[in-house]
N, C-alpha and C positions, 0 to 999 in steps of 0.2 A: 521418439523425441519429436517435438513441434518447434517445427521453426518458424517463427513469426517474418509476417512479410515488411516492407519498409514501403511506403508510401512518405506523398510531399505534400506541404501546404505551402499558402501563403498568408502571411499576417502583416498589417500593418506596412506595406511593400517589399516586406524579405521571406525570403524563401526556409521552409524546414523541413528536415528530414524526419517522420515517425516509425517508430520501430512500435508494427502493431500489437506487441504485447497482449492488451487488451482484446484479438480475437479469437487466444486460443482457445478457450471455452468461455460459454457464456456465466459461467461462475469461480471458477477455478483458472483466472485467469491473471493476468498481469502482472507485477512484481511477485504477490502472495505464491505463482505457478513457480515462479524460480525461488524463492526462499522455501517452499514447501516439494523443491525437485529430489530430495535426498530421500524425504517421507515416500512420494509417489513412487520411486523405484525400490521402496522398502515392501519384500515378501507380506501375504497378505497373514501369513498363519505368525510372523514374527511377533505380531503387534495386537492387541486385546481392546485397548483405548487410547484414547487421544486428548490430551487435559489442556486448559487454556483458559485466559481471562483476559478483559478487558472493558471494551463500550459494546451497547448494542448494535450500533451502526457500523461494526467493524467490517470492511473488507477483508481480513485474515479470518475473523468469524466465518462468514460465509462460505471463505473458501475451504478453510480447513472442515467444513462440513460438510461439503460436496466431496471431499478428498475422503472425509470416513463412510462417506455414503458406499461409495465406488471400491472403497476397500472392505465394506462391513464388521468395521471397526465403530466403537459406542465410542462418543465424544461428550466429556464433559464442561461445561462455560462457566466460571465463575464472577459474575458483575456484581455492583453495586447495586439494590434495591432498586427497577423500575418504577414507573408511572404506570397506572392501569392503562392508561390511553396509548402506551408502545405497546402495552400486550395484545392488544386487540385490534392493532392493523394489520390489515390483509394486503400491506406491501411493504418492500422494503429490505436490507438484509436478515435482521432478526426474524422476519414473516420467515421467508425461504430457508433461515437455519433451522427452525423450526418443524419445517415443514420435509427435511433431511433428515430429523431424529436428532439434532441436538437434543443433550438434556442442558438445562439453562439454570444453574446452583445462585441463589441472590444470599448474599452476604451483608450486613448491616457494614453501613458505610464507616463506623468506628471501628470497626475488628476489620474491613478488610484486609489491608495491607498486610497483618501479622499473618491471617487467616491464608494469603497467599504464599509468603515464605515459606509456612507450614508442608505445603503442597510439596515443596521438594524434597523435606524428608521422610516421605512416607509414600515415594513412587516405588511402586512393584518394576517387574523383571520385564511384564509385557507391555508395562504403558511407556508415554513417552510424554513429557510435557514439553507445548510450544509458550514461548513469550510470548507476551503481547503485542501483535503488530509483526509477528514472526521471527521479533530479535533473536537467532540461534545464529552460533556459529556453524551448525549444519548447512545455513542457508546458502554459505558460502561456494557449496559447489553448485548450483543454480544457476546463479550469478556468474562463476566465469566460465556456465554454457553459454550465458547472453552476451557476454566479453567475446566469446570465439566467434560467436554470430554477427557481431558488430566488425567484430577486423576481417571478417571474413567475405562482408559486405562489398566490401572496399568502394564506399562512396565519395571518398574524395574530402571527406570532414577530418578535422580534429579534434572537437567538441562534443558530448555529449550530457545530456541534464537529464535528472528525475529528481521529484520533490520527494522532501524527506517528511516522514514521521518519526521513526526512532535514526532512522538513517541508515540503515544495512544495507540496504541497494546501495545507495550512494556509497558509501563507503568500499563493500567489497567489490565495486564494479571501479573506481580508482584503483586500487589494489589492482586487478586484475588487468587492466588497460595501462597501463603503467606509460604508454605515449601520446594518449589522449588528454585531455581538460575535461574533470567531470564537473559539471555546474550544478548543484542542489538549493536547496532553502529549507528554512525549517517551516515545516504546515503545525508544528504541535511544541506550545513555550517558543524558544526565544532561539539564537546562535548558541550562548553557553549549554542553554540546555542541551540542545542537539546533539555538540561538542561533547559533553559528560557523556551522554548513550552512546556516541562514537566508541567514544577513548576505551570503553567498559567492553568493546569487541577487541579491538586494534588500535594501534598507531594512527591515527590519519593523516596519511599521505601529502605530501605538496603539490601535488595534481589534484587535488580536489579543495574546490572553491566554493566557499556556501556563502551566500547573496543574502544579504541582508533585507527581509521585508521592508515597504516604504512605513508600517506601521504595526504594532502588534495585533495581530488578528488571535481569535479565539474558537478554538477548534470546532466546526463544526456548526456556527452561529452565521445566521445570514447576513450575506452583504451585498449591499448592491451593485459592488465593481467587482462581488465575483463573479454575480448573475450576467451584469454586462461583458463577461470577460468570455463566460461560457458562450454565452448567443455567436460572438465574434466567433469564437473555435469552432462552432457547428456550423458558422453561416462559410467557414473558410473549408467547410467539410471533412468536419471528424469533431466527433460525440467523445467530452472530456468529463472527467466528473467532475463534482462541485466541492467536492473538500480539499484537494490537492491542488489539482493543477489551476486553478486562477491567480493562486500565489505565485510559482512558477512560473508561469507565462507573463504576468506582469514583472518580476523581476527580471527574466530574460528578455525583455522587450527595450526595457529602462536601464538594466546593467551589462548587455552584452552587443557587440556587433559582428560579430563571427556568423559564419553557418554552419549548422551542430544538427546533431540528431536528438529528438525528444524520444525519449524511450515511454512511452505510455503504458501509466501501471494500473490501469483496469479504474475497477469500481465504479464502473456507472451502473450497473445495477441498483446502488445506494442512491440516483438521481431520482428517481420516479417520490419517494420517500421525503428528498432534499426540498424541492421543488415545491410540494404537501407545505411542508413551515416557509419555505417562498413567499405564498400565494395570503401563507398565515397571518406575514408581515405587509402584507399589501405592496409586495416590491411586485407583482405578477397581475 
């Protein structure tokens, strides 16, 4: 088991606590390590493939493909029709899942959706399908190893935040902390949205607090206060990715004043790539 170490920053003149997530490995690391913690202690001869869909830029992508590497288990990805111009960069997550043995299944963007449901009636004995973004309730025991990690800490906070995509960290880590304050936001759609992928695991809890964006941001699309938001976090020393946490950290700046632990959920590997349509936009 890896226990991620806790380090401080400062931003904007307050103090925070990071729970390094993000170092346990350079691919297989951060939130995806603990939602994908039940898969990694699953025997290697149990499991034959590993089935999954979503973007190509996924964090779970990557990870869940360095996890088939290490296990030599075949991993199937099911997306939406690509652009030739993402198939042929040689960076990025899709580059590296690639470069693991994903096989990469492109679906016409009208039969998707039906084309995915399909996928669950027709899983054999040795595969195992993950959601998208890692939504399983498997993820759940992951999660409160990082719960035992955090009270075990005992740094003197009550607060802790990670941004959400579908919200499973967030959520089973409230769940799990049951005397802390989890603080989240949504990186992907709105609050309701969020809410609806919550509720489709669990209950959500009254310890967990989702902060409302100052504005609707769109997954994945550059912006220039999230580029200025990352420089601040690297120049306050520590490397955040560009799809989650600029959200995050501006609403924690603007809606909190407590001192909390930011649990860092990896994917910067997906910056080098972010950075590339940066540079595209002439924000760089």
């Amino acid at each position: 088991m890896n226990i991620s170490a806790i380090s401080k920053i400062k931003l904007e003149g307050r103090e925070f606590y990071i729970k390094r997530d993000d170092l346990i490995d350079p691919y297989l690391a951060g939130n995806k390590y603990r939602k994908l913690y039940k898969l990694l202690k699953t025997p290697k001869n149990k499991l034959n493939k590993i089935i999954s869909y979503g973007g190509t830029q996924s964090n779970a992508m990557l990870a869940i493909a360095a996890m088939c590497k290490s296990k030599g288990w075949e991993f199937d990805y099911y997306t939406k029709p690509q652009s030739a111009t993402q198939k042929t960069l040689d960076i990025g997550n899709y580059f590296h899942s690639i470069e693991m043995g994903m096989n990469h299944i492109e679906i016409d963007a009208t039969l998707y959706r039906d084309y995915i449901a399909t996928l669950f009636l027709n899983i054999n004995a040795d595969e195992f399908i993950v959601h998208q973004g890692g939504a399983v309730s498997e993820a759940r025991e992951g999660i409160e190893v990082l719960a035992d990690e955090i009270r075990s800490a005992s740094i003197g906070v009550r607060s802790v935040a990670t941004p959400s995509g579908t919200g499973t960290t967030a959520l089973f880590l409230a769940l799990a902390l049951k005397e802390f304050r989890v603080y989240t936001t949504p990186c992907i759609g709105d609050v309701a949205y969020l809410r609806e992928q919550m509720q489709a695991l669990n209950e959500i809890p009254e310890n967990l607090i989702i902060l409302e964006p100052k504005k609707k941001y769109h997954f994945a699309k550059p912006y220039k206060e999230f580029l200025e938001m990352h420089k601040k976090l690297i120049d306050a020393g520590v490397e955040f990715d560009l799809l989650y946490a600029p959200s995050m950290w501006e609403a924690l700046l603007n809606q909190t004043k407590e001192s909390l632990l930011y649990v860092h959920s990896g994917g910067v590997s997906g910056n080098e790539n972010m950075l590339t349509r940066y540079r595209k936009k002439g924000f760089i």
